[in-house]
C-alpha positions as CSV (number, residue, x, y, z in Angstrom):
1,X,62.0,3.1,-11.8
2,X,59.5,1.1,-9.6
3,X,60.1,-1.8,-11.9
4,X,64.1,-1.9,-10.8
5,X,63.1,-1.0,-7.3
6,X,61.1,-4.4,-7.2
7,X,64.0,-6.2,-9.1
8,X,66.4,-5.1,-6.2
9,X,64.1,-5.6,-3.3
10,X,63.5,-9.0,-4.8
11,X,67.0,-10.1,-5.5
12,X,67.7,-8.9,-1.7
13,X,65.5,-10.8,-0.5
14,X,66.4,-13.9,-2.3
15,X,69.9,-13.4,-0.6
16,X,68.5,-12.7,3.0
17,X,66.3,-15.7,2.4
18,X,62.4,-16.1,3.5
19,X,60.3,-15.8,5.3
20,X,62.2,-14.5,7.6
21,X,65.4,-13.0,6.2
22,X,69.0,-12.1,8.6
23,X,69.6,-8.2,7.9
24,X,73.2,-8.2,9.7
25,X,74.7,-7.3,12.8
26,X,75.5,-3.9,11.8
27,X,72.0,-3.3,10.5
28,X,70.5,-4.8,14.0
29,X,72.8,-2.5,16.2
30,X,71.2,0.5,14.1
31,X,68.2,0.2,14.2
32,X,68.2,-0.5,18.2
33,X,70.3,2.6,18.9
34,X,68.0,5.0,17.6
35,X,64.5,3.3,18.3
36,X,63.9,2.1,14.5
37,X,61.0,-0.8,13.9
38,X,58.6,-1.1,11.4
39,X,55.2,-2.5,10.5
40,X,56.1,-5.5,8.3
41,X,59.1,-7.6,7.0
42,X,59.0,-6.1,3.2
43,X,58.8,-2.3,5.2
44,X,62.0,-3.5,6.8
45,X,63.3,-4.6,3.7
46,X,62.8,-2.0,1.9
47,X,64.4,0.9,4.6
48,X,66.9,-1.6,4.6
49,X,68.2,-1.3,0.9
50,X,67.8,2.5,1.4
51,X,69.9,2.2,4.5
52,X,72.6,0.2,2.7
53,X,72.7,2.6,-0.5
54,X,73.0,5.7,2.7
55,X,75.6,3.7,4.4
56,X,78.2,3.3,1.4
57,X,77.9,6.8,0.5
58,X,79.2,7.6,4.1
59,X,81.9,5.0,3.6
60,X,82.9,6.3,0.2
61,X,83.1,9.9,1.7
62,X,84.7,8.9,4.5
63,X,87.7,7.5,2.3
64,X,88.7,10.5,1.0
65,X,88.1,12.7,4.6
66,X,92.0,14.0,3.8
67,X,90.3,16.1,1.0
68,X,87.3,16.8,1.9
69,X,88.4,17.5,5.7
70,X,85.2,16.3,7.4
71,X,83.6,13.2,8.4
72,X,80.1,11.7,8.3
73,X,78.5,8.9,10.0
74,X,75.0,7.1,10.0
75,X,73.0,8.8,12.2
76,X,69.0,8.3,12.3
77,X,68.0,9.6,8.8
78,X,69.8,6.8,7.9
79,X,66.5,4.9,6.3
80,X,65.2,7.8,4.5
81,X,65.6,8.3,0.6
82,X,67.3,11.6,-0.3
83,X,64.0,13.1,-1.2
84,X,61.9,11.6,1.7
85,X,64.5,13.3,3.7
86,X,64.0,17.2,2.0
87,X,60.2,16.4,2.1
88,X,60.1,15.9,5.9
89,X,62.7,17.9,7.4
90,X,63.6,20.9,4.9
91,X,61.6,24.0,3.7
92,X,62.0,26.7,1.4
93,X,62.1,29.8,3.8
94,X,58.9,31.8,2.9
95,X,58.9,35.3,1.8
96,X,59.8,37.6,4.5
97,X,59.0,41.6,4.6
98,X,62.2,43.4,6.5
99,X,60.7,46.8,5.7
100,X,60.4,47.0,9.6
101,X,63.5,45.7,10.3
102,X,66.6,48.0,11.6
103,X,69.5,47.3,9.7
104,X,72.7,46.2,11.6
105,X,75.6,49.1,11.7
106,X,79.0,47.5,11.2
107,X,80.2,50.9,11.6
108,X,79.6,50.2,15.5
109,X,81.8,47.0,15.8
110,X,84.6,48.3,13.6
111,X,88.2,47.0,15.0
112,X,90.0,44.1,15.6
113,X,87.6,41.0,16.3
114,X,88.2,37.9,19.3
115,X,89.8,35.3,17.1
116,X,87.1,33.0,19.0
117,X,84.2,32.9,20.6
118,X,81.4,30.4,21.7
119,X,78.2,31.7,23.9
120,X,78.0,28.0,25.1
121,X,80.4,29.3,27.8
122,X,79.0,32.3,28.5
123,X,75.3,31.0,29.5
124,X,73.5,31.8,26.7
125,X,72.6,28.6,24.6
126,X,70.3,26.4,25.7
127,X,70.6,22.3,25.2
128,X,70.0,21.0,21.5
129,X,66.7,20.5,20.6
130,X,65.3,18.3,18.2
131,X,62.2,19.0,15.9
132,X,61.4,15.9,14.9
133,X,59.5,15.6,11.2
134,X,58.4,19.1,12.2
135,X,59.4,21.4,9.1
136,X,59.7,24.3,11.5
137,X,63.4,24.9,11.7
138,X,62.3,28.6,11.9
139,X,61.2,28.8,15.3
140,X,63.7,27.4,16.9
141,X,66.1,29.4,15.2
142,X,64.4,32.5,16.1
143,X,64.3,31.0,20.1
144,X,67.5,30.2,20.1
145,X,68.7,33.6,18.9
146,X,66.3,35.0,21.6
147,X,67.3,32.8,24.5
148,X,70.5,33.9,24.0
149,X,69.9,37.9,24.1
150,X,67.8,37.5,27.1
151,X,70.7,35.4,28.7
152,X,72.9,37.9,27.9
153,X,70.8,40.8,28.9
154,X,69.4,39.5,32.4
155,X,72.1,37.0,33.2
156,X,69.8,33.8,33.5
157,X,69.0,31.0,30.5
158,X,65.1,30.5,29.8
159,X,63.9,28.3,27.5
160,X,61.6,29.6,25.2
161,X,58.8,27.5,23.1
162,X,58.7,27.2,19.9
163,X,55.3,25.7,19.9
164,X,54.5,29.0,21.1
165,X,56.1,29.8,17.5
166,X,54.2,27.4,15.7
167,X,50.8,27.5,16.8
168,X,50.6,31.7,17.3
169,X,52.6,33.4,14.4
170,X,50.2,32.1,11.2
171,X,49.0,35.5,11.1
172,X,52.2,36.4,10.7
173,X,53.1,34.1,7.1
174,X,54.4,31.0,9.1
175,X,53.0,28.0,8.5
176,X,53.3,25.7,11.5
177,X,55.0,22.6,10.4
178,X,55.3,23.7,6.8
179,X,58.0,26.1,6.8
180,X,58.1,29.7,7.7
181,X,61.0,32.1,8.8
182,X,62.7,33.9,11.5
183,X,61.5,37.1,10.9
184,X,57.9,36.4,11.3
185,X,58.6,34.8,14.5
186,X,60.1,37.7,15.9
187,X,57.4,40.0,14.3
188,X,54.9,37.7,16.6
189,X,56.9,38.2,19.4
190,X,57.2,41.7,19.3
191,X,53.5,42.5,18.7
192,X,51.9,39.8,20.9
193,X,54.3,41.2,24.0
194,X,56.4,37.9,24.5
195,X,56.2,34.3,24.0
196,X,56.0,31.3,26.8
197,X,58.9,29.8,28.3
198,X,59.2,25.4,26.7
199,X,58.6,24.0,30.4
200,X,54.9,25.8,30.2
201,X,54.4,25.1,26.5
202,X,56.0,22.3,25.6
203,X,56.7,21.0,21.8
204,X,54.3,18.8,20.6
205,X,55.7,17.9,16.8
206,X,52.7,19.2,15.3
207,X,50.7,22.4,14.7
208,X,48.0,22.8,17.8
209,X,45.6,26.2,18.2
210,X,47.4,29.1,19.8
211,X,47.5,28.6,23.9
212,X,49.8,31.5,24.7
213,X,49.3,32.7,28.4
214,X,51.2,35.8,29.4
215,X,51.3,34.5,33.1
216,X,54.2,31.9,31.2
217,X,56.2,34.5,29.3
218,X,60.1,33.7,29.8
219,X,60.8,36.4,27.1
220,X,60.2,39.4,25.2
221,X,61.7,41.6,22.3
222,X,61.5,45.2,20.8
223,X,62.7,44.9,17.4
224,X,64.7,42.9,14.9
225,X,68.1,43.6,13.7
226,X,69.0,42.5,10.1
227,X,72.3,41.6,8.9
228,X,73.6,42.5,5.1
229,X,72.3,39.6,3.4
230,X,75.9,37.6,2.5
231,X,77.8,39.5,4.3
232,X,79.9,37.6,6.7
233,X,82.0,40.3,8.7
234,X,78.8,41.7,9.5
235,X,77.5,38.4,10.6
236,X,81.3,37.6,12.6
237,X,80.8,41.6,14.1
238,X,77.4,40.9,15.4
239,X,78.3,37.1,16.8
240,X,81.4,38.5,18.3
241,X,79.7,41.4,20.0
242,X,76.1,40.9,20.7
243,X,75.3,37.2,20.6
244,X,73.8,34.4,18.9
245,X,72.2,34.9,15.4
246,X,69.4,33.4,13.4
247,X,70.9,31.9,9.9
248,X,69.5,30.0,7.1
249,X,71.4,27.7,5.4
250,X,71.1,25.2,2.1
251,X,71.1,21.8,4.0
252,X,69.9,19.8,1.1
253,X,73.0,17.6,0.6
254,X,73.8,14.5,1.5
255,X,76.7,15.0,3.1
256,X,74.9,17.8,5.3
257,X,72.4,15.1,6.5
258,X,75.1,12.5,7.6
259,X,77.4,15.4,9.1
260,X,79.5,13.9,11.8
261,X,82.8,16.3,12.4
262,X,85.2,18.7,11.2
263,X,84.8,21.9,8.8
264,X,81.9,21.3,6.6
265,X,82.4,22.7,3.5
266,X,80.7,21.8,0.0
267,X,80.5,23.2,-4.0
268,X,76.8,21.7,-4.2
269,X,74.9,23.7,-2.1
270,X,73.4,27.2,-3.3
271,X,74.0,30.8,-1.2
272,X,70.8,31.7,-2.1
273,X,68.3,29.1,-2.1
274,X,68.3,28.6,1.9
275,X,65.8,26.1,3.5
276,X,66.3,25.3,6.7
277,X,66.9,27.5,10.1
278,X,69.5,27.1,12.6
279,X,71.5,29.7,15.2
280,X,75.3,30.6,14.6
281,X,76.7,30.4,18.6
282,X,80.3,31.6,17.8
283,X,82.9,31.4,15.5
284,X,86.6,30.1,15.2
285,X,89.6,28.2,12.7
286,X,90.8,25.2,13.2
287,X,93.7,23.1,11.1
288,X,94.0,26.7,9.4
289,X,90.4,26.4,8.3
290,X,88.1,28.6,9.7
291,X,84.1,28.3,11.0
292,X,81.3,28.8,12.5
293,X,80.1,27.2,15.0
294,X,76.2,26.4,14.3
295,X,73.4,25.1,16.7
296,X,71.0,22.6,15.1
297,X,67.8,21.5,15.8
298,X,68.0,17.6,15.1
299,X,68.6,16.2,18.1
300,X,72.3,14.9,19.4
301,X,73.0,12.4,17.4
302,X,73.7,14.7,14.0
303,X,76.8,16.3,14.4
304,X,78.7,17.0,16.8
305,X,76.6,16.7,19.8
306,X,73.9,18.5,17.7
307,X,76.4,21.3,16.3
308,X,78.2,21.6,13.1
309,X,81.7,23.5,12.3
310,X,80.4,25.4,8.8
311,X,83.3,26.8,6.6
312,X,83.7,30.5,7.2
313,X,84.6,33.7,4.9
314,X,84.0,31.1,2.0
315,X,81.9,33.3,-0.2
316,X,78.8,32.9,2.0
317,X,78.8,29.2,1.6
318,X,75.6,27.3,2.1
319,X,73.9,31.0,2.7
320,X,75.1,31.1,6.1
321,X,75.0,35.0,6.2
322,X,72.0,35.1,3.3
323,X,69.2,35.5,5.9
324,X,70.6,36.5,9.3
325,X,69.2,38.2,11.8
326,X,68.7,39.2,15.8
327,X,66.2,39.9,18.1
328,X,66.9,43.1,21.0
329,X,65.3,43.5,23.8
């Protein structure tokens, strides 16, 4: 394999010419919209065949977009390798212990559900975040589901850290940057008595030692509620009628990473074999195909805005109702 990788960078090269080669408009106008350079020409050269392989997948899916009824585009992953990309930014959700956990009671929320509804109009999502090459997707899935139960409950938005998340709830079978799940962040937040609001502990894109102050706490919790694992009438009951929840999805596709618009829908990703956190902020149908409407934590320029429309009552796809959950307060 490294022997072909050489025959193709070299061949490229020979056709850019050297020692300085012309990568193309296109290429140019990427790399300066999201802030790309690099430490030599062969670096660039070789991010650029990766980008080029990355870029006619997007135009080959894009071609058939009447099937497949979404769209992606080149967004900053863009120079990554498919497996640099699950190495950096994806994590298999560690083991989590619910015995704790109160299970949610559908029998509470039984009748007719809004057809729609999206807590981005009602106050209680905060603006996307991005984690950076941080693999802790976990706690800011477990903030976001807390922002939004504090918004709801007190009527005001605070923004709560998930460095705080990161740096405090090891103890608690996270592991900073390296993966870890919603559940233990919430664990650490009930027993430590709150975590700090983001303005007061701000995220650093690495693992730091534990500075929590309780003269910064923007929020607190009792006790964590736990879905059915796959099922997605509870998970549409409890968005519908108590607010955001924490999900885990399978985002290791392609066509996950370069997500641009519409329903998302895919065969290739598994319902059980989640790996990467994100927050479910309402629900709704669309061109007769209905979704939920998911917060991400990869900045605004995946997505929509930093949102993706995920096919709903699909037979769990992707694991979107495998690992949810919610804080209360």
């Amino acid at each position: 394999m490294k022997v072909v990788i050489l025959a193709v960078l070299s061949l490229v090269s020979l056709a850019f010419g050297a020692p300085r080669f012309q990568l193309g408009e296109e290429w140019e106008l990427w790399k300066s919209e999201h802030g790309k350079s690099y430490q030599s020409q062969r670096e660039e050269l070789e991010r650029h065949v990766i980008w080029q392989a990355n870029r006619k997948y997007v135009e080959a899916h894009n071609q058939n977009v009447h099937i497949l009824g979404f769209t992606l585009k080149m967004n900053h992953f863009g120079d990554m390798s498919d497996s640099e990309f699950s190495d950096m930014y994806l994590t298999k959700m560690s083991n989590r212990n619910f015995t704790s956990a109160k299970v949610f009671d559908s029998s509470s929320y039984e009748g007719d559900l809004p057809e729609s509804i999206d807590w981005r109009n009602k106050g209680a999502v905060s603006d996307i975040k991005n984690q950076g090459q941080c693999g802790a997707s976990y706690a800011f899935s477990a903030m976001g589901a807390l922002e939004g139960a504090s918004a709801l409950a007190h009527g005001r938005l605070t923004t709560l850290s998930e460095q705080n998340i990161i740096d405090c709830s090891v103890s608690y079978g996270n592991h900073g940057c390296n993966g870890g799940n919603m559940y233990n962040a919430f664990q650490y937040v009930v027993a430590n008595g709150g975590v700090d609001t983001q303005s007061s502990y701000p995220f650093q894109g690495r693992q730091s030692s534990c500075s929590y102050s309780k003269n910064n706490c923007g929020g607190t919790m009792s006790s964590v509620i736990r879905l059915p694992s796959g099922d997605e009438t509870s998970l549409q009951q409890a968005v519908a009628y108590v607010g955001p929840v924490s999900v885990a999805v399978d985002a290791d596709n392609t066509a996950f990473r370069y997500y641009y618009q519409g329903v998302y829908s895919s065969s290739r990703c598994s319902s059980s074999d989640v790996n990467h956190g994100m927050v479910v902020t309402g629900y709704g149908s669309t061109g007769g195909s209905d979704f939920w409407l998911v917060k991400n934590s990869w900045g605004t320029n995946w997505g929509m805005d930093g949102y993706i429309l995920m096919t709903r009552n699909k037979y769990n796809q992707c694991g979107i109702a495998t690992d949810a959950s919610y804080p209360t307060l």
